[in-house]
Structures are given as C-alpha cells and as structure tokens.
LOVEXFI-468860 format. One record per residue: residue in three letters; y, x, z of N, C-alpha, C, O, CB in turn. Coordinates in steps of 0.2 Angstrom, whole numbers, plus 2048, in hexadecimal, padded with zeros to 3 digits. Glycine has a CB too. Layout:
REM residues N
alaYXZYXZYXZYXZYXZ
...
REM end
This chain:
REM residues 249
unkCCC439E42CD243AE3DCD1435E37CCC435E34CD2441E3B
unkCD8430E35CD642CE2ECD6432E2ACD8437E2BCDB427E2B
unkCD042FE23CCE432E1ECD4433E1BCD9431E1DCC842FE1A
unkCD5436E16CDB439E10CDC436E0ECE2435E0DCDC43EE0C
unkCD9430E09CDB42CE04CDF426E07CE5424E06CD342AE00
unkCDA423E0DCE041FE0FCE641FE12CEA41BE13CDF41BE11
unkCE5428E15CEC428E18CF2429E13CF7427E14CEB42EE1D
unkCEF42EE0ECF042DE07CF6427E05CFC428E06CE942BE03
unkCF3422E04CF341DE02CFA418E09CFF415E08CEB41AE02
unkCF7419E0ECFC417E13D0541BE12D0A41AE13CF941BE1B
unkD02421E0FD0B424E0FD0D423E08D13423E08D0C42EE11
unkD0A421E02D0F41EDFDD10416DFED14412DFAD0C420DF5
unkD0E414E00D0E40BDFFD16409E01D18404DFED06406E05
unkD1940CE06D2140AE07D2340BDFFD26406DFDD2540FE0D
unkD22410DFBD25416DF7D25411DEFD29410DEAD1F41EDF8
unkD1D40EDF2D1940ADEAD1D403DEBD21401DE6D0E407DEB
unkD1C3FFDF0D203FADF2D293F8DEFD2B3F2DEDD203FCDFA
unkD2C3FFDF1D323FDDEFD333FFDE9D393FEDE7D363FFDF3
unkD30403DE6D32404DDED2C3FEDD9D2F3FCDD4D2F40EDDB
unkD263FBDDCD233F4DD9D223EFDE0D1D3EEDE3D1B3F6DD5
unkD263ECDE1D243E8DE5D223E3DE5D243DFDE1D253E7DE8
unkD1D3E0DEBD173DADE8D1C3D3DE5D213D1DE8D123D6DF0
unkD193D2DE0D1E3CBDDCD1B3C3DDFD183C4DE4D1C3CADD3
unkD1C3BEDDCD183B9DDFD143B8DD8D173BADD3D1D3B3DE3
unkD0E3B5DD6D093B6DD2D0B3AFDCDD073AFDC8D023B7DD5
unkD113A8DCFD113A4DCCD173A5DCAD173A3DC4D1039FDCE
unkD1D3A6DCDD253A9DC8D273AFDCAD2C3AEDCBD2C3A4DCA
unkD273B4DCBD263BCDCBD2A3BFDD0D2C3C5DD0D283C0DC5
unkD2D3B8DD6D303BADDFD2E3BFDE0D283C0DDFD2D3B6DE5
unkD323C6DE2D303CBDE7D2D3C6DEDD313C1DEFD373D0DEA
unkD273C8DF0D243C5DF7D223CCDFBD233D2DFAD1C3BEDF5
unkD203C8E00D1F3CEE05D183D3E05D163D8E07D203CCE0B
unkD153CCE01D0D3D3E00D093CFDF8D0A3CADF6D033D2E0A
unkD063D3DF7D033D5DF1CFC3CCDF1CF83CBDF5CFF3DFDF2
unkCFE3C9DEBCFA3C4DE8CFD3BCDEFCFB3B7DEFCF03C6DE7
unkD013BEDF1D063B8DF4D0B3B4DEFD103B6DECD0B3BBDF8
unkD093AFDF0D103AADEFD163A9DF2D173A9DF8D0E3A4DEF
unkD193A8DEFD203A7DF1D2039FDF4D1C39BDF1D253A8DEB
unkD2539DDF8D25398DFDD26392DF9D2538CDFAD29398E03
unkD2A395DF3D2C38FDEFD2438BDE7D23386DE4D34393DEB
unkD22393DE8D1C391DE3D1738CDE7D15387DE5D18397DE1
unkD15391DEED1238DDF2D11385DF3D0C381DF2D1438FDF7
unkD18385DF5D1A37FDF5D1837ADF0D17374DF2D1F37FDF5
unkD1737CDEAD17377DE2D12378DE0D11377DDAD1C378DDC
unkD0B37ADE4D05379DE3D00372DE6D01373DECD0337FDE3
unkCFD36FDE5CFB36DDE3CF236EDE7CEE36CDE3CFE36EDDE
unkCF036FDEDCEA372DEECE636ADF1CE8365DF4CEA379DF4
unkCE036CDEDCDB369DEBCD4368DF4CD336DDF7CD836DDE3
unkCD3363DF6CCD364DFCCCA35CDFCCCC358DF8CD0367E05
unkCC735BE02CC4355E04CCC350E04CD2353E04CBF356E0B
unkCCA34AE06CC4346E00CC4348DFDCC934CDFCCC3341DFE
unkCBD347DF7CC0347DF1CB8346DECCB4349DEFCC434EDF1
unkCB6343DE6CAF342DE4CAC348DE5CAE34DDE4CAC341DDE
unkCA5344DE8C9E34ADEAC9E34DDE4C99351DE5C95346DED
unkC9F34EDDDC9B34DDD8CA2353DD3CA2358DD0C99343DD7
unkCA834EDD3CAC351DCECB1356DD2CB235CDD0CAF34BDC8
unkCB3353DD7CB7355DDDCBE351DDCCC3352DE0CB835EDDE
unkCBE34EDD8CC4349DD6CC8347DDFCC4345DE4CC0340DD0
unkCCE348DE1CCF345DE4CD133FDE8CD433ADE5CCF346DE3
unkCCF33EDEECCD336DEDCD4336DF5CD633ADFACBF332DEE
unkCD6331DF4CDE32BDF8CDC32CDFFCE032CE03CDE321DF5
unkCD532DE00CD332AE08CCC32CE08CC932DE03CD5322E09
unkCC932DE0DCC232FE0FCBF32BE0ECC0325E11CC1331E15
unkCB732CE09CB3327E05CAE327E08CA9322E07CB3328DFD
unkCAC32BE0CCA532CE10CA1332E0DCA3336E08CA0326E0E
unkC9C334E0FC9833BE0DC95339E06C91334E05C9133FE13
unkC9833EE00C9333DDFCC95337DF7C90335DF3C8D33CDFF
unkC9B334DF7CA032FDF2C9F334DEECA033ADF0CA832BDF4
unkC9F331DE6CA1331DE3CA532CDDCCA2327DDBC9D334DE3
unkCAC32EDD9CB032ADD6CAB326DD0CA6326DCECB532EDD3
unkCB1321DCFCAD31DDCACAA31DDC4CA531ADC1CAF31ADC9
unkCB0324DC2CAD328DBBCA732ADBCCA3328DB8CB132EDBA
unkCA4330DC1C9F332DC0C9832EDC4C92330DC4CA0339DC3
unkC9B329DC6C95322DC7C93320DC2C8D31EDC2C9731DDC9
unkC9831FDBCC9731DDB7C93324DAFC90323DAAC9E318DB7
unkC97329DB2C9432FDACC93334DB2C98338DB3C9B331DA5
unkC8E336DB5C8F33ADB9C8F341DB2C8E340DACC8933BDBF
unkC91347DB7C9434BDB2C8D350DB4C8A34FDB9C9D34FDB3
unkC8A355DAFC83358DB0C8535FDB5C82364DB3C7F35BDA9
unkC8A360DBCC89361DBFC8935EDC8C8A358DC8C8C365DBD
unkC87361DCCC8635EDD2C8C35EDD6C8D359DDAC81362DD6
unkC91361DD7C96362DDBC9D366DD4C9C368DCEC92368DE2
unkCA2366DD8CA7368DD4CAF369DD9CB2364DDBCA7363DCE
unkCB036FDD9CB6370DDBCBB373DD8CB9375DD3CB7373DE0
unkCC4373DDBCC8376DD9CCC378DDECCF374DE2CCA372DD4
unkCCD37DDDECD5380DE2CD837CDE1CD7378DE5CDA387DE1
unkCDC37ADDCCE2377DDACE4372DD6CE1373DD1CE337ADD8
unkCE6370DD5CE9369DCFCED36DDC9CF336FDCACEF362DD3
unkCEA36CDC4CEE36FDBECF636EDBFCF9369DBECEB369DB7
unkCFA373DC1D02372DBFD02378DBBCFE37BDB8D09372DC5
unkD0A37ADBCD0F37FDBAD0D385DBFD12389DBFD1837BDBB
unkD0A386DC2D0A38DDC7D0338CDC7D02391DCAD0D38EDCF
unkCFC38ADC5CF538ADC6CF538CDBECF2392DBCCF1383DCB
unkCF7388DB9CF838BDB1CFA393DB2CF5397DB1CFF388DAE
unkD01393DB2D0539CDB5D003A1DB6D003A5DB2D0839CDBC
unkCFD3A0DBBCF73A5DBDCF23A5DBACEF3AADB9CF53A4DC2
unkCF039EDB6CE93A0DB1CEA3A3DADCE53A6DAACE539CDAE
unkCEF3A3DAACF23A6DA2CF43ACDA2CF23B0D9ECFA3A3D9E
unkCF73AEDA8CFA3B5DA9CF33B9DAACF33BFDA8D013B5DB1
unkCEB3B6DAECE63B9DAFCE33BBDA7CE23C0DA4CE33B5DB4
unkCE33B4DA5CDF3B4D9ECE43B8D98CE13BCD94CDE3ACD9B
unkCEA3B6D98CEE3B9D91CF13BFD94CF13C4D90CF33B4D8D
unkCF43BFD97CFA3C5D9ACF53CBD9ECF73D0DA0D013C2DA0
unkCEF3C9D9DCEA3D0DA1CED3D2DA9CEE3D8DABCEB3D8D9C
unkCEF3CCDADCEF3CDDB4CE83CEDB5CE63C9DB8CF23C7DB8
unkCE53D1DB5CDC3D0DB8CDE3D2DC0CDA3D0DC4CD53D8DB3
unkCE43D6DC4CE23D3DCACE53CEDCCCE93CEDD1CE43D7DCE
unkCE33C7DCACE63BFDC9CDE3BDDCCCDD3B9DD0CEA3BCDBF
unkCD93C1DCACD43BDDCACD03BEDD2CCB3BBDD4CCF3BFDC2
unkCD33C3DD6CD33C5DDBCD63BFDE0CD33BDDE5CD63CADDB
unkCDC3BCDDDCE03B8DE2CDD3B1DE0CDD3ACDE4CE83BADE1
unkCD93B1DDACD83A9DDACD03AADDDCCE3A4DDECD93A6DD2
unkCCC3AEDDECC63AFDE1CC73AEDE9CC33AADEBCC43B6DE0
unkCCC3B1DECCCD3AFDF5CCF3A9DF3CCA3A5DF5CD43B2DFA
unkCD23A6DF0CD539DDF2CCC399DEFCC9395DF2CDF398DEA
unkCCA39CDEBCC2399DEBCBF399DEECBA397DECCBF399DE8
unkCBF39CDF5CBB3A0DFACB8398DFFCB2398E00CC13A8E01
unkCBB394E00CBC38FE05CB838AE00CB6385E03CC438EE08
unkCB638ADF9CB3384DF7CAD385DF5CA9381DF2CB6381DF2
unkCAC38CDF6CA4390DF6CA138DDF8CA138EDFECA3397DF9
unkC9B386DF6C96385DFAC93386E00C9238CE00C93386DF7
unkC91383E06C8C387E0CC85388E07C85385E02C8B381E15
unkC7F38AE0AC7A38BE08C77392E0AC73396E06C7C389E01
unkC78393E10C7639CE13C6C39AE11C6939DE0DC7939DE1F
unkC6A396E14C65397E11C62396E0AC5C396E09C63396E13
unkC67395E06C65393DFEC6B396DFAC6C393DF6C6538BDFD
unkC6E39BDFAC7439CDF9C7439CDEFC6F39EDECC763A5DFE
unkC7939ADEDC7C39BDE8C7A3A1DE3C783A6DE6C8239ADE9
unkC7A3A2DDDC7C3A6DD8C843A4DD5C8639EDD4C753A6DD1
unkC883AADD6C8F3A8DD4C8D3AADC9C8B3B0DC8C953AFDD9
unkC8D3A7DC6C8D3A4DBEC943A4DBBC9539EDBCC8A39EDBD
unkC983A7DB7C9D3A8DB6C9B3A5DAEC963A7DABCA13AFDB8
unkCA139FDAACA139CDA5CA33A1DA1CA83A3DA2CA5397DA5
unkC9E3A5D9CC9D3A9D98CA23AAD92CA53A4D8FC973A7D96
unkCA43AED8FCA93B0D87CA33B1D82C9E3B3D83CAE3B8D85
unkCA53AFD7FCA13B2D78CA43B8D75CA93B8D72CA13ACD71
unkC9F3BDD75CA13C4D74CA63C4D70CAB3C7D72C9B3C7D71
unkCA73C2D68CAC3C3D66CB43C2D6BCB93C6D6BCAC3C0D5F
unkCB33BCD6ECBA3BAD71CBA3BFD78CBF3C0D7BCBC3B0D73
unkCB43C2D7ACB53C8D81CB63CED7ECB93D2D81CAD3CAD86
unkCB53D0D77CB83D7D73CBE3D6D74CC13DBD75CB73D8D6B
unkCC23D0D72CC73D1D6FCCB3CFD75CD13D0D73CC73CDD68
unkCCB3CCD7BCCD3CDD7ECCD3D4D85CD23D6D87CCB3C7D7E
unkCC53D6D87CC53DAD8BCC33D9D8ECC03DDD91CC93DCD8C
unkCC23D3D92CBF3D3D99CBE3CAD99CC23C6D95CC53D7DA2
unkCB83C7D9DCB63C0D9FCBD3BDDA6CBC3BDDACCAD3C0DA2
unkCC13BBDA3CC63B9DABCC03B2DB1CC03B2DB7CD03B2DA8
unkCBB3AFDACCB63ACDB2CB23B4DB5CB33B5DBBCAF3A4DAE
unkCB03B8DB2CAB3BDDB5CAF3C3DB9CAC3C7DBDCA83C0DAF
unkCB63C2DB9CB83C5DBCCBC3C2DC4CBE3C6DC8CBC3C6DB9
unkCBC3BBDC5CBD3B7DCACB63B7DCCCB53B5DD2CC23B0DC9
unkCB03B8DC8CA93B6DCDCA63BBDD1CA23BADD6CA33B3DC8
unkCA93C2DCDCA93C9DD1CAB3C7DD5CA83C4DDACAC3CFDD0
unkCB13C8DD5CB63C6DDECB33C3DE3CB33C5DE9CBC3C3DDE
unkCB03BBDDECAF3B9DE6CA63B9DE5CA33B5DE9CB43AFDE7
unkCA43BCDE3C9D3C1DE7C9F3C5DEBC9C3C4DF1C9A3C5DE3
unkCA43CBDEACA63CFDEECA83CADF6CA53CBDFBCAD3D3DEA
unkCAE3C6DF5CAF3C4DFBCA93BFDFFCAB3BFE05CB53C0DFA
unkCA43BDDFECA03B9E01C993BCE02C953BBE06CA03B3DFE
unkC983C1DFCC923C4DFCC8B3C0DF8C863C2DF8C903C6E03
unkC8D3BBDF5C8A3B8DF0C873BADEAC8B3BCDE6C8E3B6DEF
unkC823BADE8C7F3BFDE3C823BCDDAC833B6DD9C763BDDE4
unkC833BFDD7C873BDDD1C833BFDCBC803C4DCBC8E3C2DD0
unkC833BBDC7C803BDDC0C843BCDBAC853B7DB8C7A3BADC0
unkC853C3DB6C8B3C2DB1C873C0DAAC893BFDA4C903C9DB0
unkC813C1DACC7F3C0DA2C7A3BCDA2C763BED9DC7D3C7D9E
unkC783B5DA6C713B1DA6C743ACDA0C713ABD9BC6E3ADDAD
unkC793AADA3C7C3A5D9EC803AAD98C833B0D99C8239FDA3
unkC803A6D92C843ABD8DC853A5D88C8239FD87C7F3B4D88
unkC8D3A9D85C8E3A4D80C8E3A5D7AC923A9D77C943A1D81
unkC883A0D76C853A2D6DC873A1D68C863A5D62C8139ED6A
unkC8C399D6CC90398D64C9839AD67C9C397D6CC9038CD60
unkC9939FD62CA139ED61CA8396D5FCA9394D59CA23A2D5B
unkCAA394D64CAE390D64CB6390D62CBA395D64CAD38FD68
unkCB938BD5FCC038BD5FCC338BD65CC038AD69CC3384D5C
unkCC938DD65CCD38AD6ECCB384D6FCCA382D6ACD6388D6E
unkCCA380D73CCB379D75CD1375D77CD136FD79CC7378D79
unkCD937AD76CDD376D76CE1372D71CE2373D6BCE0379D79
unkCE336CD74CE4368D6ECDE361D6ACDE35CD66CE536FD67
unkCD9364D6ECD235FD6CCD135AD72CD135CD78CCB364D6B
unkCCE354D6FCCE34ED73CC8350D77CC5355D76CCE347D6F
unkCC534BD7BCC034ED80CB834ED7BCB3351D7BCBF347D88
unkCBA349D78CB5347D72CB234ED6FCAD351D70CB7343D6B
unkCB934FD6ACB8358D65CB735BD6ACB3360D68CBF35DD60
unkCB935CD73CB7363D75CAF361D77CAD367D77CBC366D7E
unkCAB35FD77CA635BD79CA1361D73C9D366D74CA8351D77
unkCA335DD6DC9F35DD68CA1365D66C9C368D63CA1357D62
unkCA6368D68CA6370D67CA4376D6BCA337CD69CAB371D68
unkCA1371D73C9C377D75C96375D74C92379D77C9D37AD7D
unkC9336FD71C9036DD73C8A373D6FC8C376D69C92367D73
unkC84375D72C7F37CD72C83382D71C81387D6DC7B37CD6C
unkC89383D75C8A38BD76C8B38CD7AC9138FD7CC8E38ED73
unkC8538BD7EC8438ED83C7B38ED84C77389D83C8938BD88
unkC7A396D87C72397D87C71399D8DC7739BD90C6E39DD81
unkC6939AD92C6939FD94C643A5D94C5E3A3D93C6B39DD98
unkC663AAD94C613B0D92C593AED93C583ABD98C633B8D97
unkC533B0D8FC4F3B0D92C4B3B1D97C453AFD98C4F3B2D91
unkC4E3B5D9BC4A3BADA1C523BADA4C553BFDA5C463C2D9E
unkC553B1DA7C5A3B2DA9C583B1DB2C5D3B3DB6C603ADDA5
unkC533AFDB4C523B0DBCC543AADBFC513AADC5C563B5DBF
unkC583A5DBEC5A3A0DC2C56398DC3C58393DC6C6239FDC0
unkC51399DBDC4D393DC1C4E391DC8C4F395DCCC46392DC1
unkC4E38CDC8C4D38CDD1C5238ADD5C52385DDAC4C395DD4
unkC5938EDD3C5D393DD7C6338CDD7C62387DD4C6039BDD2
unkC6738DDDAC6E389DDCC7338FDD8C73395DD9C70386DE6
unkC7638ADD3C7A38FDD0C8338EDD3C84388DD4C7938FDC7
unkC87391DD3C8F392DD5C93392DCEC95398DCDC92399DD9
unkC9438DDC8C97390DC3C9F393DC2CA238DDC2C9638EDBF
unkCA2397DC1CA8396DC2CAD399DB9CAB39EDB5CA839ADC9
unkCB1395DBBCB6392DB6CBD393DB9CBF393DBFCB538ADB4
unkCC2396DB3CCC395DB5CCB38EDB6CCA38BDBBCD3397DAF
unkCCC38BDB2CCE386DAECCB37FDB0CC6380DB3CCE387DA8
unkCCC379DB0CC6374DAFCCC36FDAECD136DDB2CBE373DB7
unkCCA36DDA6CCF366DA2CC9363DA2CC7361DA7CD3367D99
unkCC7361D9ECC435BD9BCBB35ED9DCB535BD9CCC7359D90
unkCBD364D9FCB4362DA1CAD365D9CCA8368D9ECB2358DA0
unkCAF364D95CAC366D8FCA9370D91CA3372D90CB4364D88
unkCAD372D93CA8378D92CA2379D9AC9C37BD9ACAE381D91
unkCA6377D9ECA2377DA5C9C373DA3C96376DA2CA7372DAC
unkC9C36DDA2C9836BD9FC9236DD9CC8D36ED9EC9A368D9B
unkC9436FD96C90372D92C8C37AD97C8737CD97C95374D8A
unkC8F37AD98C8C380D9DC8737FDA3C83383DA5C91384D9F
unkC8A379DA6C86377DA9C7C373DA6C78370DA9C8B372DAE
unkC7D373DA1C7836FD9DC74373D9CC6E373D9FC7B36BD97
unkC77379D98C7437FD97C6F382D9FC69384D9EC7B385D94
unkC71383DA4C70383DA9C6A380DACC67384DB0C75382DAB
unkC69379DACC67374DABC60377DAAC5C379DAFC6C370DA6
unkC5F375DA1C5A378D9DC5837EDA0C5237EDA2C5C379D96
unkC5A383DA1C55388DA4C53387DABC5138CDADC5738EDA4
unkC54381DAFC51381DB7C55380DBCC5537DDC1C4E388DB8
unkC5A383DBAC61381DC1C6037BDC2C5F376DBFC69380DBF
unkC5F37DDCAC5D376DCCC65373DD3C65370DD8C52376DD0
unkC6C378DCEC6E373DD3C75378DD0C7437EDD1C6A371DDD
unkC7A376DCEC7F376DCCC86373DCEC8836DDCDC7D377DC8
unkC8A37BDD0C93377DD4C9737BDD1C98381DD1C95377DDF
unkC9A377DCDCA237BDCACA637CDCDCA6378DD1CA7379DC5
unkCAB382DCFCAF384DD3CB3388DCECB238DDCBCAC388DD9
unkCB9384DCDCC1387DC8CC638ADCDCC638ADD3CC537EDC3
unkCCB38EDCACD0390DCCCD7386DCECDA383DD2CD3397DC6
unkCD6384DC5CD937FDC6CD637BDC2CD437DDBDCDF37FDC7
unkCD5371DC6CD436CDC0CD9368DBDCDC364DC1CD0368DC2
unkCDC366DB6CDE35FDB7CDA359DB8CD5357DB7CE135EDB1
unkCE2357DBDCE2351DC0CE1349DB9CE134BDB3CEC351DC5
unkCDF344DBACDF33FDB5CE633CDB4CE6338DB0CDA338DB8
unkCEA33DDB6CF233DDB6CF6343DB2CFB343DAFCF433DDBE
unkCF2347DB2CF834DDB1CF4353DACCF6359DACCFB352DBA
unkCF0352DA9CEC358DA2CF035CDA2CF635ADA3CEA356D9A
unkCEE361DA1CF1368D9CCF4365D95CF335FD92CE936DD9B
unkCF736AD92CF936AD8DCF436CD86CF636BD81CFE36ED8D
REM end
C-alpha cells in the first residue's frame, strides 16, 4: 500500500498545479514542471563545457589538447587549480542569481545545483569537500541565508559529497564590489577571508562554490585563504562566469 503522505501529495498536485503553476525561473513562462525553462529562455543561454582552459575554464574556439591553458593564466595563473561555469554571464543566468540572492528564490539554488552536477570534479578515490564562498555575518543577518551555502547543500545532497559550511569564514566586512575596477575589487577582499582553526582540510581537495564569478577578486581571495591552511588542490565551480567580451554591470 503507498504510504499517506505521498499519496497525500499525489491527490493535490493536479489541484496545486493549476491554482500555482510551474513558471519558467528566467521570465515567469507557465512550463510544464517545476525549475524548467522555457524553450525561449533555454534557448538564449549560453552553456559553458570543453574546450576550454585547464585552469580558468575560459572558453577556447577549438580543442587545445589536455591540460591547455590560455594565455592569461600562462602568464598570471590565478591561485586556483581548475575553474568552471554552467554558464556565460547574460540576461537569464543574471535573472536567476538575483531572484536567488535578492528576491529570496532559495528554491533557485536547487536548480542551479543540478546544472552544476556535470562539472563536479571525478575523484572517487579522493573525493572533494564542497566549500561554499562565505558572508560576513552582518551581511548573512541581514540577509537570512548564504545563496553559495545553499547551492553547496544541494549539490552535496545530489552527489553525496561531504560539505563544510564554516571552515572558511569571512573576517573583514566588505563594500559591494559592483562598480569597482579589478584593481579596488582586488585590494577589497584582500585578508577577508580566514580559515577556522580546527578547520580539518589540510590535505584535502577542496570544491569551492560561488553564483557569480566577474573579475575573480573574491574567488581568489578565498582560494588563497585555502591555500594557507593546507588545501592542497582547489576548483571553483559558479552558477555563471563573465565572458572577456561581455562583464556584468
């Protein structure tokens, strides 16, 4: 016999459906199930894979060989090992980070956890700590919840990946960093970011995860921090990056 709750659940969902029904999560399309895009959003995104640098994940025109990396990070490698992105910064990968971060979609951070599922490192016998890019307590008061610690739940849950929310923490309170050249964002995280004492990850390959990734400046800084206590091997994984063509605002 099914249990009650989800049979429960089986007899209102026609009922829930047609008095809220699933929207699309980049312009607010009725679609046909819940954290779907609409064919037209779909369409105007922008998804990020191979080729692409070993290093920043920048995409690269044509297949460079295992382990190319661009000229930029030939010339400045950046202080992580690897770096991915679902997406290329537009008008629907924005949409979704704002509506997660400012409009309190927190189930946004569900949907951008599956599309990150596929850039999850291999490493079964070395497997990752999932590391979510930290708030500084006043801006998590005042907000309510971490939108990186909430996409790093999820995709612990989906892979089974061990997560840690509080090794890394952030010391110094910072300005926004929009509106600031790569320079000022640079010089504005630069030491705010620690990690705890008795944070456990010497050793360890860490997974950090970020919405966002513009200019690099907090990833950075976090990866450094990381760094200094023993990480001996660090890969950013964003929902979305800007392209060198097309920054954020």
């Amino acid at each position: 016999m099914m249990p009650l709750v989800p049979l429960l659940k089986a007899a209102i969902a026609p009922a829930v459906d047609f008095a809220l029904p699933p929207r699309c999560p980049g312009c607010g399309a009725i679609v046909a199930q819940d954290l779907a895009f609409c064919l037209a959003c779909w369409d105007g995104m922008e998804f990020l894979s191979d080729p692409c640098c070993a290093r920043c994940g920048l995409p690269f025109p044509h297949e460079m060989g295992p382990g190319a990396e661009c000229a930029r990070c030939i010339a400045d490698p950046p202080p992580w090992d690897g770096a991915r992105a679902v997406l290329a910064y537009g008008d629907i990968a924005r949409t979704v980070a704002l509506r997660l971060k400012y409009g309190r979609r927190i189930g946004l951070a569900r949907l951008i956890a599956r599309h990150m599922v596929r850039h999850v490192p291999d490493g079964v016998d070395d497997p990752p700590v999932i590391v979510p890019v930290p708030l500084h307590r006043w801006r998590l008061w005042n907000r309510g919840f971490n939108q990186s610690a909430l996409i790093a739940d999820h995709l612990a849950r989906i892979t089974g990946l061990p997560v840690d929310r509080h090794a890394l923490r952030r010391v110094k309170r910072t300005r926004p960093l929009r509106g600031m050249n790569p320079k000022e964002r640079d010089r504005a995280v630069r030491g705010a970011f620690a990690l705890t004492p008795t944070h456990g990850l010497a050793g360890r390959r860490v997974l950090l995860i970020d919405d966002v990734h513009t200019s690099g400046a907090t990833a950075a800084a976090c990866a450094r921090a990381l760094r200094r206590g023993g990480v001996r091997h660090v890969t950013l994984l964003c929902w979305a990056r800007a392209l060198p063509h097309d920054g954020p605002d």
